[in-house]
C-alpha positions as CSV (number, residue, x, y, z in Angstrom):
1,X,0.0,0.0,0.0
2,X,1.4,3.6,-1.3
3,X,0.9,5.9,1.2
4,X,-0.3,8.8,-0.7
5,X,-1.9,7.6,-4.8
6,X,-4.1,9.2,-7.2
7,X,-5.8,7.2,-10.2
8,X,-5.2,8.1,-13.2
9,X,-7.2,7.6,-16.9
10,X,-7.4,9.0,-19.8
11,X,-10.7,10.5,-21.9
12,X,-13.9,10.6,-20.5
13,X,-15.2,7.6,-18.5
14,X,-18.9,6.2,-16.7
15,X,-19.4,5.2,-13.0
16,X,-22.6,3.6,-13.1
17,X,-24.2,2.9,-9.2
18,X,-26.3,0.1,-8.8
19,X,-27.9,-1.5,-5.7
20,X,-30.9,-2.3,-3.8
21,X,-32.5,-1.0,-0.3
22,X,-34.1,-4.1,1.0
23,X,-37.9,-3.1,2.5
24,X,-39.4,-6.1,3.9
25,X,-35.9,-8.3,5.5
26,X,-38.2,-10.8,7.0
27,X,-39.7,-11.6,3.5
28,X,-35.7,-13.0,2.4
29,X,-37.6,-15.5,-0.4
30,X,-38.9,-12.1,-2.1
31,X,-35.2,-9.7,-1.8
32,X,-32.6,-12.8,-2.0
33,X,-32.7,-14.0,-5.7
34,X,-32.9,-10.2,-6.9
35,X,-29.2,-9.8,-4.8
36,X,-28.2,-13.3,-6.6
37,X,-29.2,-11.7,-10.1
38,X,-25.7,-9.3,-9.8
39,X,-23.2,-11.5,-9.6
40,X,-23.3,-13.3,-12.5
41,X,-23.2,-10.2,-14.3
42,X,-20.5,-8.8,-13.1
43,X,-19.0,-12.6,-13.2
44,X,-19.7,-12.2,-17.2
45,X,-18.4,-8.6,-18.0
46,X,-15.3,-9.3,-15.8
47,X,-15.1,-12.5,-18.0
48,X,-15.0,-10.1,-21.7
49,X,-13.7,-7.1,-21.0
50,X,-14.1,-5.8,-24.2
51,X,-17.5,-4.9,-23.5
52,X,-16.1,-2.2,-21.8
53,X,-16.3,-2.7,-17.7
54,X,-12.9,-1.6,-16.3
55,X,-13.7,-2.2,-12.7
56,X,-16.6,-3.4,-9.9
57,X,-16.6,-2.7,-6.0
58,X,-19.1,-4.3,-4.1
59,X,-20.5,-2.9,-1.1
60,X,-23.5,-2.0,0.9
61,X,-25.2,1.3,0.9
62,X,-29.2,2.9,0.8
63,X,-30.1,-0.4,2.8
64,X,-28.8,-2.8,0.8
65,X,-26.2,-4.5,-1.5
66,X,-24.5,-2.2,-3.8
67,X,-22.1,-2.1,-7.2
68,X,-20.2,0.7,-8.1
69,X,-18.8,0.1,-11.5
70,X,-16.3,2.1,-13.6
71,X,-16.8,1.5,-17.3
72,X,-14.4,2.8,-20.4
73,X,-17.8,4.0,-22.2
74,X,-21.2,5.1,-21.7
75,X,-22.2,3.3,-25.1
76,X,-20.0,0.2,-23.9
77,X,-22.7,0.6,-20.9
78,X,-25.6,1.0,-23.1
79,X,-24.6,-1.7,-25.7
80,X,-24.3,-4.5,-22.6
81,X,-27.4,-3.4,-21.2
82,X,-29.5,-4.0,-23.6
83,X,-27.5,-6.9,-25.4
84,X,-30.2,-9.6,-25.5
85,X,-27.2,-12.6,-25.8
86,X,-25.8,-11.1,-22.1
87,X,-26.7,-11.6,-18.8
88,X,-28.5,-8.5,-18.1
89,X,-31.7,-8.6,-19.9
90,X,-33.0,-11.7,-18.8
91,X,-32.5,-10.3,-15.2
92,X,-34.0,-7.3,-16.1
93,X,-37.5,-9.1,-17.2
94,X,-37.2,-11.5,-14.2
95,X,-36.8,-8.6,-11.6
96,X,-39.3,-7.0,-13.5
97,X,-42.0,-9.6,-13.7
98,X,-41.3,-9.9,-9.6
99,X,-41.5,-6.5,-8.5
100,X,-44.7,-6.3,-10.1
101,X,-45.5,-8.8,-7.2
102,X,-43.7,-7.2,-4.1
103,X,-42.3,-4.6,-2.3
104,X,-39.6,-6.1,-0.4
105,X,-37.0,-5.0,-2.3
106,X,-36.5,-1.7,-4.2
107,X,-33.9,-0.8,-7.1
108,X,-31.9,2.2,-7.8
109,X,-29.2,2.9,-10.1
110,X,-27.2,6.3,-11.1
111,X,-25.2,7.1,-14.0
112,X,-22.3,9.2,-14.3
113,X,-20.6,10.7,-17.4
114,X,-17.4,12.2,-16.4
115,X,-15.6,14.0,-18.6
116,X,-11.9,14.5,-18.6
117,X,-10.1,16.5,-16.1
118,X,-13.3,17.1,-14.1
119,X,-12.9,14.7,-11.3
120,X,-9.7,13.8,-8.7
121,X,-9.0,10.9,-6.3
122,X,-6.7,10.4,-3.1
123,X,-5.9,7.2,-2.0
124,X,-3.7,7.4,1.4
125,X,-3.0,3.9,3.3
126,X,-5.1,2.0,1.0
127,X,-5.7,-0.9,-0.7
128,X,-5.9,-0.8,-4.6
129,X,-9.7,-0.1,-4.9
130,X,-12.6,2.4,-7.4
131,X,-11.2,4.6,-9.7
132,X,-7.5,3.7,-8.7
133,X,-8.1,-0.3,-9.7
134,X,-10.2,0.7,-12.9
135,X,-7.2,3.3,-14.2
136,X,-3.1,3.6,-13.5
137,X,-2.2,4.4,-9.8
138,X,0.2,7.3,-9.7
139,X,1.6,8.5,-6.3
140,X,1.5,12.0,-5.0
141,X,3.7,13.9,-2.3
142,X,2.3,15.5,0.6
143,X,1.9,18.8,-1.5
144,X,-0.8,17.7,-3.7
145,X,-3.9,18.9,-3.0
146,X,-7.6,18.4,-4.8
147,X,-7.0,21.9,-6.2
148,X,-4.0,21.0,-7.8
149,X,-5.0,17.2,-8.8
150,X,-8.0,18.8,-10.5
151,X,-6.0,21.9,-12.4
152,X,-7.5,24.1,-10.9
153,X,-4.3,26.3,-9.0
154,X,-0.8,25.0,-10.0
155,X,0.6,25.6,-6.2
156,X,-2.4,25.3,-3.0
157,X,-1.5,24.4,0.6
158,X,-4.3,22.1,2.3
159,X,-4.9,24.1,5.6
160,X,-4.4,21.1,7.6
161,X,-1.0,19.2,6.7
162,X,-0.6,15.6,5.6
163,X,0.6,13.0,8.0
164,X,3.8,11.9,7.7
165,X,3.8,8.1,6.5
């Protein structure tokens, strides 16, 4: 583990935010095969990664189970979505035929188009994980500061200095 590492990529990318809040935990037959439906997704595009994912974190957040996913493209995102040969459709009319029937379990997901040089990272004491495992990790000295990481002033002080490491 660096002690101080920013991620690094080049062009435009997607973080796409997928998870569920489960409503009703007693009713576990209802929630538990719409948590089953992710892995094998993310089992597939790990699998090809030509269709474009460049990294998954699992996690839980909003109540429930959660992916965060880093793709190269929002079209790559698009295309695997609503690729009738992948995993994804078929879970998406399964889930959708069931939540017709309950309310156990609700969905959510966010999509995020980020353009170039509009977003920063710091990873300090950490394991290789988001943005940092999907891109090139690059380390930093104690001077860099989200200012500077995101071009916005060539020189900044943070007001509170970095621990040594």
């Amino acid at each position: 583990m660096n002690h101080r590492v920013t991620a690094e990529i080049d062009g435009e990318f997607v973080v796409f935010v997928l998870g569920m809040h489960i409503n009703r935990p007693a009713r576990i037959h209802e929630w538990l095969p719409v948590v089953g439906a992710m892995r094998p997704m993310v089992k597939e595009l790990l699998r090809h990664p030509e269709l474009g994912l460049l990294h998954a974190e699992q996690g839980w957040m909003f109540g429930g189970p959660a992916l965060v996913q880093y793709w190269r493209s929002y079209d790559q995102l698009i295309a695997y979505a609503r690729n009738t040969d992948a995993a994804h459709v078929p879970a998406w009319r399964a889930f959708n035929k069931a939540a017709r029937r309950t309310d156990a379990v609700g969905v959510f997901h966010e999509t995020y188009r980020v353009a170039e040089g509009t977003w920063e990272t710091i990873y300090s004491h950490m394991p290789v994980i988001g943005l940092q495992k999907a891109s090139r990790g690059q380390a930093v000295g104690a001077s860099s500061t989200s200012a500077t990481r995101l071009g916005d002033r060539h020189e900044d002080t943070a007001p509170v200095p970095v621990a040594a490491g």
